[in-house]
SEKEPA-941179 format. One record per residue (C-alpha): y, x, z; residue in three letters. Coordinates in steps of 0.02 Angstrom, whole numbers, padded with zeros to 5 digits, always signed. Example, Ala and Ser with C-alpha at 12.3 -4.5 7.8 and 13.67 -1.06 7.14 Angstrom:
-00225+00615+00390ALA
-00053+00684+00357SER
***
This chain:
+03982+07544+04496UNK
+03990+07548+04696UNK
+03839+07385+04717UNK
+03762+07506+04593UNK
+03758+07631+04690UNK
+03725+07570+04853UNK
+03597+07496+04763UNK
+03525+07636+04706UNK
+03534+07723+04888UNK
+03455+07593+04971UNK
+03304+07594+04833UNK
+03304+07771+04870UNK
+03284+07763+05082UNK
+03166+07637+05074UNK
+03049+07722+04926UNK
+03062+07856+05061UNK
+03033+07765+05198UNK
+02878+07698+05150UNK
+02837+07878+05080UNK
+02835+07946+05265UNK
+02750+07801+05340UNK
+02610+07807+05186UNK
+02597+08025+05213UNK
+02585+07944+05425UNK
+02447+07863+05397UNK
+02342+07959+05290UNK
+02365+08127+05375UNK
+02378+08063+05565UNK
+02216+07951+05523UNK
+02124+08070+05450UNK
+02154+08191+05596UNK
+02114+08059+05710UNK
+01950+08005+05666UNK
+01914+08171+05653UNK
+01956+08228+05799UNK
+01888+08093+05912UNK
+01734+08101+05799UNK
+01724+08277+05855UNK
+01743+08245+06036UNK
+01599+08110+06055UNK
+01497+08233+05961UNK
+01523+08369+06070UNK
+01492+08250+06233UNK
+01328+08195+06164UNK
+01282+08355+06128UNK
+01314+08402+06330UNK
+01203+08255+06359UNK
+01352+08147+06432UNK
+01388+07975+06418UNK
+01510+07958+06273UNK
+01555+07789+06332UNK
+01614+07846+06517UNK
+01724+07993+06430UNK
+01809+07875+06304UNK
+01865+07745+06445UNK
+01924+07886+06533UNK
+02012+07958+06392UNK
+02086+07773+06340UNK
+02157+07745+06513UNK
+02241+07900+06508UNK
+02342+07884+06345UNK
+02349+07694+06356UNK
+02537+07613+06361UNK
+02604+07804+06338UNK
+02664+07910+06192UNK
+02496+08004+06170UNK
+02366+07976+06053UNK
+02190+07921+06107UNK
+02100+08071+05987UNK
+02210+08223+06094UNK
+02119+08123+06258UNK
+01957+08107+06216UNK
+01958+08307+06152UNK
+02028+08363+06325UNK
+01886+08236+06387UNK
+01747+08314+06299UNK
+01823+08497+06354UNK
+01812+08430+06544UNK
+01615+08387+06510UNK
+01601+08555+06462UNK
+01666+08632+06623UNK
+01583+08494+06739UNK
+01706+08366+06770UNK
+01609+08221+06708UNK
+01623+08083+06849UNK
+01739+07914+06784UNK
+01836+07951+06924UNK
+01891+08134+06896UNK
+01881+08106+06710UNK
+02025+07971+06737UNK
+02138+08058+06851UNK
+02105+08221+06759UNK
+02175+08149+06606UNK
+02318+08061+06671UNK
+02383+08191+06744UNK
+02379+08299+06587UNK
+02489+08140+06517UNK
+02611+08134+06669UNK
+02668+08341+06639UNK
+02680+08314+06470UNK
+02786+08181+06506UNK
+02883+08269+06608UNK
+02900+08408+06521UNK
+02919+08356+06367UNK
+02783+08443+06300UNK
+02634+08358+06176UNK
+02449+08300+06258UNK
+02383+08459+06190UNK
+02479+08597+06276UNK
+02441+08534+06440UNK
+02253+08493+06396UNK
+02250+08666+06349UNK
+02312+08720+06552UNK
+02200+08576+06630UNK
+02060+08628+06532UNK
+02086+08815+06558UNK
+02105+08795+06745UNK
+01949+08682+06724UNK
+01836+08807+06660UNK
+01889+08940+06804UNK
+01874+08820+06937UNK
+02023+08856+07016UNK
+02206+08849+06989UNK
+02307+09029+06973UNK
+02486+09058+07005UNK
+02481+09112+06802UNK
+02435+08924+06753UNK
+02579+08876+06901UNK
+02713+08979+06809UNK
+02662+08915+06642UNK
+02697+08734+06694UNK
+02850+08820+06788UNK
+02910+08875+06614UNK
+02909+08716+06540UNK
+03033+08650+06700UNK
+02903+08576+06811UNK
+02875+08657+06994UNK
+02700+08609+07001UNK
+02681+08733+07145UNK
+02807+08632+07234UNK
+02691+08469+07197UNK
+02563+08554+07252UNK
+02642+08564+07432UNK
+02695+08414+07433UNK
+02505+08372+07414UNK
+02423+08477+07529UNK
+02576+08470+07659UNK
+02611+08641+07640UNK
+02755+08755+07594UNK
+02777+08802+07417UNK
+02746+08994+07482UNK
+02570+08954+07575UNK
+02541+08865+07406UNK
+02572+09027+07294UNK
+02448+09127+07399UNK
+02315+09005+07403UNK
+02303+08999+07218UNK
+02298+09200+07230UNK
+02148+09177+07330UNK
+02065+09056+07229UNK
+02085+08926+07368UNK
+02152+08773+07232UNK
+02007+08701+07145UNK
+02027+08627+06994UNK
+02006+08453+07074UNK
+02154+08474+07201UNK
+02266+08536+07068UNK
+02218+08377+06949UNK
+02226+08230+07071UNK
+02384+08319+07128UNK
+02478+08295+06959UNK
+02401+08141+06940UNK
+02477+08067+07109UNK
+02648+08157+07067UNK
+02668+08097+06868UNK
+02509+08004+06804UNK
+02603+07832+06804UNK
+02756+07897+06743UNK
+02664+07943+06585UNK
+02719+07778+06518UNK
+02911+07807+06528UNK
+02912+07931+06421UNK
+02893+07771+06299UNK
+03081+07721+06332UNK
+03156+07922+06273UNK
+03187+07940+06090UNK
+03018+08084+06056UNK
+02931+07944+06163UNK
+02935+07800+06041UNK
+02936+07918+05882UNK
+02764+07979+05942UNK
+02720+07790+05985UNK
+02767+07764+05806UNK
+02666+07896+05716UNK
+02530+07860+05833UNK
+02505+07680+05793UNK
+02511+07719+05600UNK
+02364+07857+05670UNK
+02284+07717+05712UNK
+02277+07619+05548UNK
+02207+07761+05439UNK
+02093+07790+05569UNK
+02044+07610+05545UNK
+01991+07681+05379UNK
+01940+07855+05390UNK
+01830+07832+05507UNK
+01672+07707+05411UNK
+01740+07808+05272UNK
+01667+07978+05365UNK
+01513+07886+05441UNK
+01465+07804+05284UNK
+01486+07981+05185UNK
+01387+08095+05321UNK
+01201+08011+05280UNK
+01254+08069+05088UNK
+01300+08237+05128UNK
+01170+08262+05228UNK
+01015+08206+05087UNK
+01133+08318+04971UNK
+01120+08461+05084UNK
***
């Protein structure tokens, strides 16, 4: 009666095992190909190379617990606002991975500062206290950048004197390479999980959506 039931238990976790890895890797690669689909749409569509913006985006994520598709949509949100040099594009990016990896926070929360701040120009004290929030003194950072104290810091960015680039290549040089230790924490290699199982149904999503678009669109 016991084998039988540890039998039955183990049958069990691994029919749900494979349950969660199967529901992985047809939701994750759907969204996925989607997204990144999205993204080189919307940098063609700005006339930008779509090559240049998904190197950028790869070296961002690459070796860390982020997925390439949250990348390459921060990427395509940086053409919008101007930032379309390699160069900017890579640091840019990396530094959204470093204060999520120091914060603990996903790729798309701190896209959604970087690319906010991007689109104004300029970095506010707001932005600052949002990062602040999550238990990062990027003011501080900032000081340490610019050799300044943390107070000269706070009323430059109420005077619009932190451009978007200063506050970017800051982060970068504080956290981008430490994007990749967030591998060794417990969220770290979950997310490194999930996002390589993202990866396989993106292996088939995406021919699956380029193959079906020339339909829909003689349909249409």
């Amino acid at each position: 009666s016991t084998i039988t039931n540890v039998a039955s238990m183990a049958v069990s976790t691994v029919r749900n095992a494979m349950s969660t890895i199967i529901a992985q890797i047809q939701s994750g690669g759907r969204a996925r190909a989607e997204n990144i689909q999205q993204a080189k749409f919307l940098i063609d569509g700005l006339n930008l190379d779509v090559e240049t913006f998904m190197e950028a985006a790869k070296y961002a994520v690459n070796d860390t617990a982020y997925g390439l598709d949250a990348a390459a949509k921060a990427a395509a949100q940086l053409g919008a606002s101007g930032v379309t040099s390699l160069d900017k594009l890579k640091y840019s990016l990396r530094g959204i991975s470093g204060v999520a990896a120091m914060t603990n926070s996903s790729y798309e929360e701190i896209a959604h500062i970087f690319t906010t701040v991007a689109g104004m120009g300029k970095v506010t004290n707001q932005y600052l206290d949002s990062i602040a929030i999550k238990g990062l003194n990027a003011r501080q950072t900032l000081a340490n950048e610019l050799g300044k104290t943390e107070e000269e810091v706070r009323n430059m960015a109420a005077n619009g004197q932190i451009s978007f680039d200063m506050f970017a290549k800051a982060m970068d040089d504080a956290f981008g390479a430490h994007a990749k230790e967030a591998n060794k924490t417990f969220s770290g290699v979950t997310a490194n999980i999930n996002a390589a199982l993202s990866k396989i149904g993106e292996g088939f999503y995406t021919p699956l959506i380029t193959d079906t678009l020339p339909f829909l669109d003689k349909v249409n």
